[in-house]
N, C-alpha and C positions, 0 to 999 in steps of 0.2 A: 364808290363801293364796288369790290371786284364781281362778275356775271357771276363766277359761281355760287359767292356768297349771298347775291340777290336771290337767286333760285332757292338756294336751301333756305330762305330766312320764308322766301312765299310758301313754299312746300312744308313750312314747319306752322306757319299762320292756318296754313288749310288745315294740316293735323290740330292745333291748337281749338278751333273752329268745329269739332270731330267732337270732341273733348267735351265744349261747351256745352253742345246738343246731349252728349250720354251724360253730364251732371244735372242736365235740367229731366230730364227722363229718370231719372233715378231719385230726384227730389218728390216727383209725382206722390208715388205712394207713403210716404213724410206727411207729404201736406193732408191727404185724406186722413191720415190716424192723427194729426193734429186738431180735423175738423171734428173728428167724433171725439175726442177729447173736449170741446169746445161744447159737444152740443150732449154730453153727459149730464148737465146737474142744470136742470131749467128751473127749481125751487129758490124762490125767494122771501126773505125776510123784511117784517118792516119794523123796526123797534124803535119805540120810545124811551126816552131819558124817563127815569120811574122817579128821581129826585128829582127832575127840573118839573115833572108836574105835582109833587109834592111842596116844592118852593114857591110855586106860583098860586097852589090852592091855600097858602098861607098870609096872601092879601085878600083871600076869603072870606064873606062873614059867616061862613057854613063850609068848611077847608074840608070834610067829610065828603058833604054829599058834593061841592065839586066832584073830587076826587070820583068819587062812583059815575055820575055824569059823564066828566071828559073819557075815562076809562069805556062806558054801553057806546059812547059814539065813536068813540077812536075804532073800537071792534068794527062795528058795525060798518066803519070807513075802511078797512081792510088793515088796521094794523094786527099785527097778531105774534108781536113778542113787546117784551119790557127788558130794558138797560137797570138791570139793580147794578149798584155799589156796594162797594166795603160804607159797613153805618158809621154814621157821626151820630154823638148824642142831641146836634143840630138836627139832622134829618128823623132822629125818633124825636123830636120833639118836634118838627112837622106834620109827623103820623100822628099823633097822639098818643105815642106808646110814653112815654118819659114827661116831668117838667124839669126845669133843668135853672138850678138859683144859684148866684155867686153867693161867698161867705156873708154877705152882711145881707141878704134878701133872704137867707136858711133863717139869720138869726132875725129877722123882723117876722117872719113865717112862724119862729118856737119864743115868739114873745118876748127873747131876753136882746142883751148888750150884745155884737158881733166881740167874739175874742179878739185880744191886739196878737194882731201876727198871723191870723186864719184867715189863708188866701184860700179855701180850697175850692171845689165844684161838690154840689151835693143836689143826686141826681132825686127825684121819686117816680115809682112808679105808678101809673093809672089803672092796671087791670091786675088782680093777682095773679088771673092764671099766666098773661104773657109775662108776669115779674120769674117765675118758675124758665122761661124759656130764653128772657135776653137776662139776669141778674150773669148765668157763668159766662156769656160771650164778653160785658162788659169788665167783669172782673178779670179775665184770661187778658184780654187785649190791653187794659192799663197798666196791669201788674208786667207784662209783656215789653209795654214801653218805659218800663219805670218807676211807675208809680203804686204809691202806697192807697191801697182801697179797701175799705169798712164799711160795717151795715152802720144803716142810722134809718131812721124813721121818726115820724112826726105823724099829729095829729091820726094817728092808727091805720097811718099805709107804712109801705116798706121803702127803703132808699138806699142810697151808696151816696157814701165820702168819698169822694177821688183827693187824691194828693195833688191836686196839678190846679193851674188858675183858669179860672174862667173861661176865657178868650183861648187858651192853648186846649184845655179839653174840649170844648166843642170840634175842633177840629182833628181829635189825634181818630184814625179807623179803628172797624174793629169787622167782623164778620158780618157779609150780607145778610141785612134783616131775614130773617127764616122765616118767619109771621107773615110778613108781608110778601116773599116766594111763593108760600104758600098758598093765599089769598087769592095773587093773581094767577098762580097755576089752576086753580081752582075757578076762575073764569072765562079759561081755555087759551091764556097768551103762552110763549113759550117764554122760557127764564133766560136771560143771556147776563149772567154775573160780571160784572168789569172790575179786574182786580187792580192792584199796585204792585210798586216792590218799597210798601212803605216800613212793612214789618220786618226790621233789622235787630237781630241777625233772623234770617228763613227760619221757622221753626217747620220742619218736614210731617212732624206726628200731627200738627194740628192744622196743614193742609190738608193731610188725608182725611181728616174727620170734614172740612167745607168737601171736599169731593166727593166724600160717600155722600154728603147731604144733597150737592148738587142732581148724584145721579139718582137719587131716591126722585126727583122735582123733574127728572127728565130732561134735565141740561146737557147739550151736545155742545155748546161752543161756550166762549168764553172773549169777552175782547178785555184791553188792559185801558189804565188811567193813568196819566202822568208821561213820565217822560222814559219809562223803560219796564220792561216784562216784570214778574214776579221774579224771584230769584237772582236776578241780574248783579243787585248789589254786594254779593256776595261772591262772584260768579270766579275773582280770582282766584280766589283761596279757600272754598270749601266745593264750587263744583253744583253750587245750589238751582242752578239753572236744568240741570242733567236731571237731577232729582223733580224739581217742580216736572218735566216732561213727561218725566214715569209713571208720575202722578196722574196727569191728564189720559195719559196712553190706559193705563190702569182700566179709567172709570170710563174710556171712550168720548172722552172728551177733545175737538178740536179749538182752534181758536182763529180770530178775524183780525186783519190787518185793516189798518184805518187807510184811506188815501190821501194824497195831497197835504198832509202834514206837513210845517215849516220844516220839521226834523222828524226822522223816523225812529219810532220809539227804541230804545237800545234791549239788544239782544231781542229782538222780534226774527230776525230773519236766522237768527242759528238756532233758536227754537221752532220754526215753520220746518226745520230740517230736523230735526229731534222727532219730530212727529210725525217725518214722514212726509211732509206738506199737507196734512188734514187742515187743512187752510183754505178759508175764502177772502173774497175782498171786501171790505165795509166805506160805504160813502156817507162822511157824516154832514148834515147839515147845520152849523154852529149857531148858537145864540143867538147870536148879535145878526147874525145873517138872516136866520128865521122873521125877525122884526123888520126886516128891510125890503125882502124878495117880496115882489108882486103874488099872488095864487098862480097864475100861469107860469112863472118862470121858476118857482117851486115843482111843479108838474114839470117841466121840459126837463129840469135837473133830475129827476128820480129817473125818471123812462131813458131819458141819455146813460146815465149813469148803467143799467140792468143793462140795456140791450147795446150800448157802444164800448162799455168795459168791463164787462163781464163780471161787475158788483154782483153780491147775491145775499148782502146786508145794508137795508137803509137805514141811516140811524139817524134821529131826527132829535131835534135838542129846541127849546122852548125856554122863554125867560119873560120876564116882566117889563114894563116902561112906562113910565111916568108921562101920560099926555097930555102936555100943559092945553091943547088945542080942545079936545072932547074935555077934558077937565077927569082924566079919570085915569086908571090904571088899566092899561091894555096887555094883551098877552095872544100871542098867534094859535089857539089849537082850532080857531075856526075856519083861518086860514088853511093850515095844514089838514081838516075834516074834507074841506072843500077840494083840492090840488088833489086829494084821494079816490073821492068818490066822485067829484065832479056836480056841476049843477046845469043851467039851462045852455052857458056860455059855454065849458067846458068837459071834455071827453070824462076826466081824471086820470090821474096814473094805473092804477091799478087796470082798468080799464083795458086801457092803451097796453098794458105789460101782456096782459092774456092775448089780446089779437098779433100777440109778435109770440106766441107761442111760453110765455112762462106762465108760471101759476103759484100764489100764497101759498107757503108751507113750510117746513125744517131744511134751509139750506144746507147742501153737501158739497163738501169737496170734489171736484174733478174726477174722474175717474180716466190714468192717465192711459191712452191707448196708444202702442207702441207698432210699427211699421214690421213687418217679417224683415228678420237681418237687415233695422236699423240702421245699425252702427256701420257696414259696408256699404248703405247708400250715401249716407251723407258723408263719408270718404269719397266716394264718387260727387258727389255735391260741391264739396272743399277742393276735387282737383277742377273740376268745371269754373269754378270762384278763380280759382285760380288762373286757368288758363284763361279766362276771360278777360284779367288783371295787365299778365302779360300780353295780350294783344291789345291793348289799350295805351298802354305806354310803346309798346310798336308803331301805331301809327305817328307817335311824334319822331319816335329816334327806331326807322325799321332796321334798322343795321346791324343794330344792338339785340335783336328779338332774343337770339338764344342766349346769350349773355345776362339777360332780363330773368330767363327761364333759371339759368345755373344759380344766378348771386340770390333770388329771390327765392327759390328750393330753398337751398343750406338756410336763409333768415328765417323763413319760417318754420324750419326745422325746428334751427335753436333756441327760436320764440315757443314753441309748443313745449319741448324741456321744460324752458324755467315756469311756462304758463300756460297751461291748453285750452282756458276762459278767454284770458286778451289776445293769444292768437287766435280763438277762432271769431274774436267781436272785430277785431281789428283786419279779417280776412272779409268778415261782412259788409264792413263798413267801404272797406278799399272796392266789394264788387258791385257797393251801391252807388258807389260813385261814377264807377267803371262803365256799368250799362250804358245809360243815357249819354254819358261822355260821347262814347264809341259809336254809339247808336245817331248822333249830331253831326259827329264829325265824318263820318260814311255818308250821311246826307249829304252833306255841305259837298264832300267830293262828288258825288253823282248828281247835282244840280251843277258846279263847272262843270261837267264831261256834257250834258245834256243842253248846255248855252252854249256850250262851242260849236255842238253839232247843230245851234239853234240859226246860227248866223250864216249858213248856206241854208238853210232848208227850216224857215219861220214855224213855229208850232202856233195851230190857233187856240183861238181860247178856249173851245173845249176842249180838248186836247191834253192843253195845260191843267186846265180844272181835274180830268180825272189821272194826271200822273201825277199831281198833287197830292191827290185822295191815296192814291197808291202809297206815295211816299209817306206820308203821315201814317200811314198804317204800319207801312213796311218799318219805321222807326220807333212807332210805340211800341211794337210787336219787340223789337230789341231791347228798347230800355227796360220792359217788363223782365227780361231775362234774368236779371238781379234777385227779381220776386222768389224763383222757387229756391235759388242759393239761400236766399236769408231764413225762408222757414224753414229750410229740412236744417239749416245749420243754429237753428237760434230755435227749434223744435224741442225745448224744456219749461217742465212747470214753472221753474225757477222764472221765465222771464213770463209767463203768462201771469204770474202774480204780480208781477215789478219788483221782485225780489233783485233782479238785474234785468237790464234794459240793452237796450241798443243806443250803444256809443258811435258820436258823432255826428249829432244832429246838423249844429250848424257850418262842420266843413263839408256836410253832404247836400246844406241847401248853396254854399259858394263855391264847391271845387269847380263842378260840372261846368256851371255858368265862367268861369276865370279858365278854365281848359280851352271850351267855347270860342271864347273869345281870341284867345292865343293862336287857338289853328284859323282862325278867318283872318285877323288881320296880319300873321306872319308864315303861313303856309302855303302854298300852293298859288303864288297870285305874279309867276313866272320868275321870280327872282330868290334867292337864299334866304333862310330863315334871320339870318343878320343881316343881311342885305336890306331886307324888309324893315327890322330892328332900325339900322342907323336912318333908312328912309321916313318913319313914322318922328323918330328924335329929332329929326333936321327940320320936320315943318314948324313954321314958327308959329310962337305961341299968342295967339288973339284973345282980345274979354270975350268972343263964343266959346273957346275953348275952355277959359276957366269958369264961367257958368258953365258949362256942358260938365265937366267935371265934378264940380260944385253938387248940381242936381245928381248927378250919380251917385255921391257919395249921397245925400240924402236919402236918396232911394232906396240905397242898399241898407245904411242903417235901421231905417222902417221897416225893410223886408226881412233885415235879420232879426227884431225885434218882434217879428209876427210868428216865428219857428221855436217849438218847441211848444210847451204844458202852458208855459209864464207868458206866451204874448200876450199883449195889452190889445182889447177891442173894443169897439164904440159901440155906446147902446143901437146905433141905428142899423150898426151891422148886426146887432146879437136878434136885431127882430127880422132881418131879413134872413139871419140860417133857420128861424123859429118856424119862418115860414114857407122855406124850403124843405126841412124837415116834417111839416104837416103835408107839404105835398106831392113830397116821395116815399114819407117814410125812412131816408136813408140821405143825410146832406152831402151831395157832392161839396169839394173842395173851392171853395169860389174864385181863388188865385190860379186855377185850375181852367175851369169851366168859361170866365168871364177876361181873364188876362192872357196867362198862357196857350192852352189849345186853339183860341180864334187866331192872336200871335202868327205863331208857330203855324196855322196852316196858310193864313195870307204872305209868311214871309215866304214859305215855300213856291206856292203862286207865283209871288212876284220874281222870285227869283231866278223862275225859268225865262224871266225876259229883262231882268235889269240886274245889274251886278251889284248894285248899294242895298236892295232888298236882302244881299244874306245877315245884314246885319241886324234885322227882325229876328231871326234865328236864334240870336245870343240872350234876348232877355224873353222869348220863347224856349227856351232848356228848359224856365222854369217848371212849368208841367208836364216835363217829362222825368225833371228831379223828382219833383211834387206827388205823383203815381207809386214812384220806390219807397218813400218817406213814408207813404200810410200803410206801406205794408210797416214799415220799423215798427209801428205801433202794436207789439208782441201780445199787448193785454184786450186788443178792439178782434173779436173774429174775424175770422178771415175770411170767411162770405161775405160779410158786413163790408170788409176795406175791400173786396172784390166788387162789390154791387157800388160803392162809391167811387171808384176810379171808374167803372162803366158809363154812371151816368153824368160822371165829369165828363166823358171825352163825348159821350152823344151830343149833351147839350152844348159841349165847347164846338164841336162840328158843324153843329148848325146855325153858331153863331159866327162862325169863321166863314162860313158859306155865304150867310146874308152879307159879312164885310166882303168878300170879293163881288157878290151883286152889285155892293154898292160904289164899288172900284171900276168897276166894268162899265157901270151905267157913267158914272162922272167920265171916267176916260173916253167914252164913246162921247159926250156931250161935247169934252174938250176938243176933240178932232173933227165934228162937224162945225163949232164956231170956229175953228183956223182956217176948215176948208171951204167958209161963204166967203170969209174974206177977202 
């Protein structure tokens, strides 16, 4: 490379390095209107499925005063809303509002022969005055889907004919029980209606009568059933989604995204935008899972849940089971009374939610707090990203530095044209990578320059001990650099709800670690980067090497398996974050604290006295990835992933310390038995 070209490409790294510093200074005040954004809406919800304890007080021999029962303790355990449904003539004939007979049990009911060819449903009702209040929901909603519906009565109540069979009417919707709204308004829960998009085609006039009714009941939120919003099915051709919005907007109504769903319900996130994002997030508890989870790991999920992802709807579901063992029918709400309120063994959640600063009440939306001229810091943000990016791919190819700057301008020019989403996910991603890369590889060259100067002039051990300490600082303090790029650039509702997220999980937990590697063993180690190449190709291949290999590939597979939402963990590790979390409060990262940072600080150590030691180094990146990766987590606060990478690196520090104690002590042992000899 020609001197002059050397000069200008260092002269352009130090400007670039200029750069870096005023995008991280400029993200500053980003990150604070993100935190008060964060710490806006501390009210949380805890709601009951109102049909699963209605299904379960129907293996009742008293399905009534159940009902009143689990309802004074659920209160009393700190729930304080209820999950209604669109009704089935199933579920009013759980309540006791309806009985509900096919054609030949109508006709055993009025004494005569069933007619040949009368399939129909013939409903009665139990109370007059509610006959007055569900006869037009039931008649609107059949006639709605179809069907042909008549009075009919027997023995001197009142009833409806449906046109439809048995097994298909009990299941067709119709309008949340109002009677039952009512009820439980009336015993101070809040109503949170769960609609569908069952009712095709959308009728708009007779939404807005459920919404006046909702707001009359004091209903602020709404979550949906099934596999897509109200409106949705309609949504090509008549726009019905637009409408259902106006609807909600109208009466001041938001609505709740569910999490962790196999698939997310359709048209949920272009509605969360119609609205404005009066949008919170709902963690539901399912069925079949309520009957399984321990009390205590029902309690860690709720509390995780509020205070790690900024849920501010618990939605809790209950069902029934057949226990061949007790000989009896079981059903969890004494479970879930317990996980709440807690008893001699346990805190409860609710509990535990207050001493972390929330409180029972009508969750709110966010209230979104915006930076003075924003949008000019995180343009400063995006060139800091950037110029971080290019001096990153400088240290492999420095020749190239401004060339890197020109072709990599014009691309993400023309990437923000066609997309100004995936270039700025895909600028986040490139400067998560970027940090800790750069931040390694800086190492690695200031530990050779510090062994070379090692071999005239021995550094002792303490010595070494505190330029270790220095370096491990002086590197985490770099790879954190990434942090303030990602929030001020990814500093939208949109991704604090996971309406969009941060792309590229797992080439952010292997790039760093495969860069790593690349610059140790083809870099700097006095021969050409091919030179090195052909030298590593030419050693011959031993069974160490393919087991060596072999395990790697193992390992890495497990490691990639452990990244993201979906890793797979073993109960004995889920009781060990239980219990880390009971004793911080806040669970550092264990791949962090326990693998990585001890790693990474003994490879440093050793490195200032043995050259095979940098190779500790490479599968030490990992907690330096590991640190930027919990910031990706757009929906976990950002004090919250601040106080966890903290006391990742405290506790990884001190256990990297006792490993070089116990390095120190061994080596000293080893060299007094060679020197009796």
């Amino acid at each position: 490379m020609p001197q002059w070209l050397n000069k200008w490409n260092t002269r352009l790294a130090r400007l670039l390095w200029v750069v870096v510093l005023i995008g991280i200074v400029a993200a500053l005040p980003v990150i604070y209107a993100r935190v008060e954004t964060e710490t806006s809406a501390k009210q949380v919800a805890i709601v009951m499925d109102y049909r699963d304890l209605l299904m379960v007080s129907n293996t009742q021999a008293n399905p009534q005063a159940f009902v009143e029962k689990q309802l004074m303790e659920l209160k009393q355990a700190g729930v304080n809303g209820m999950a209604v449904f669109e009704s089935t003539l199933e579920e009013l004939s759980w309540a006791g509002e309806v009985i509900v007979y096919n054609a030949a049990q109508a006709a055993l009911l009025e004494q005569r022969v069933a007619e040949s060819g009368d399939n129909g449903t013939y409903v009665l009702f139990n109370s007059p005055e509610h006959a007055q209040t569900l006869r037009p929901i039931i008649e609107w909603a059949f006639q709605h889907h179809g069907a042909e519906v008549a009075s009919w009565s027997t023995k001197g109540r009142e009833g409806l004919r449906i046109g439809l069979g048995y097994d298909d009417a009990l299941l067709r919707p119709m309008q949340p029980n109002p009677i039952a709204m009512k009820a439980l308004r009336e015993e101070g829960f809040q109503i949170i209606p769960r609609l569908s998009d069952r009712f095709v085609p959308y009728d708009d006039q007779e939404m807005g009568r459920w919404m006046k009714s909702f707001e009359e009941l004091g209903v602020t939120r709404v979550v949906f059933d099934g596999d897509a919003v109200t409106g949705f099915g309609d949504e090509s051709d008549l726009g019905n989604l637009k409408r259902f919005a106006n609807q909600l907007r109208s009466h001041k109504i938001g609505i709740a995204i569910f999490e962790n769903l196999k698939v997310p319900q359709k048209g949920i996130n272009k509605l969360a935008s119609l609205l404005g994002f009066d949008t919170i997030r709902s963690h539901p508890i399912g069925e079949a899972e309520m009957m399984i989870l321990k009390t205590p790991q029902i309690e860690d999920r709720l509390v995780l849940a509020v205070k790690d992802r900024n849920i501010r709807l618990l939605y809790l579901n209950a069902t029934t089971v057949k226990d061949a063992v007790k000989g009896q029918v079981s059903h969890p709400f004494k479970n879930i009374v317990t996980a709440l309120q807690g008893d001699e063994e346990l805190k409860g959640a609710v509990s535990q939610l207050q001493d972390f600063g929330f409180e029972l009440g009508e969750p709110h939306s966010a209230e979104v707090h915006k930076a003075p001229q924003e949008m000019i810091l995180r343009g400063l943000a995006a060139l800091g990203a950037f110029a971080l990016i290019a001096l990153t791919i400088g240290l492999f190819f420095p020749s190239l530095l401004a060339q890197v700057l020109v072709v990599g301008g014009v691309g993400a020019a023309g990437l923000y044209v066609l997309s100004s989403t995936v270039m700025i996910q895909a600028l986040v991603l490139f400067a998560a990578i970027a940090a800790p890369t750069a931040s390694v590889i800086l190492l690695v060259r200031r530990l050779r320059q510090l062994r070379v100067a090692a071999e005239t002039k021995p550094i002792s051990g303490i010595r070494r001990l505190g330029g270790a300490l220095l370096l491990f600082v002086r590197t985490t303090v770099l790879s954190l650099a990434a942090v303030p790029f990602m929030t001020a650039l990814l500093n939208d509702i949109t991704y604090s709800l996971v309406i969009q997220q941060f792309r590229g999980v797992g080439l952010l937990h292997m790039a760093p670690i495969g860069l790593v590697a690349l610059y140790v063993f083809l870099y700097g180690s006095g021969n050409t980067v091919i030179g090195n190449a052909k030298k590593i190709l030419a050693m011959p291949l031993t069974v160490l090497w393919i087991v060596g290999i072999g395990l790697a590939g193992v390992v890495g597979m497990y490691y990639l398996s452990r990244t993201g939402n979906a890793g797979q963990v073993s109960g004995l590790e889920l009781q060990f974050r239980s219990m880390m979390e009971n004793a911080f409060g806040v669970r550092p990262r264990i791949k962090e604290f326990m693998l990585g940072h001890p790693l990474f600080l003994v490879g440093i150590f050793l490195a200032l006295r043995y050259r095979w030691a940098m190779v500790l180094l490479i599968p030490g990146t990992i907690a330096q990835l590991s640190m930027v990766d919990t910031f990706a987590h757009i929906h976990t606060p950002f004090l919250l992933s601040l106080i966890r990478v903290l006391l990742g690196l405290g506790i990884g520090t001190l256990i990297g310390l006792g490993a070089i104690a116990v390095w120190q002590v061994g080596e000293g042992l080893k060299k007094t038995r060679w020197l009796s000899r």
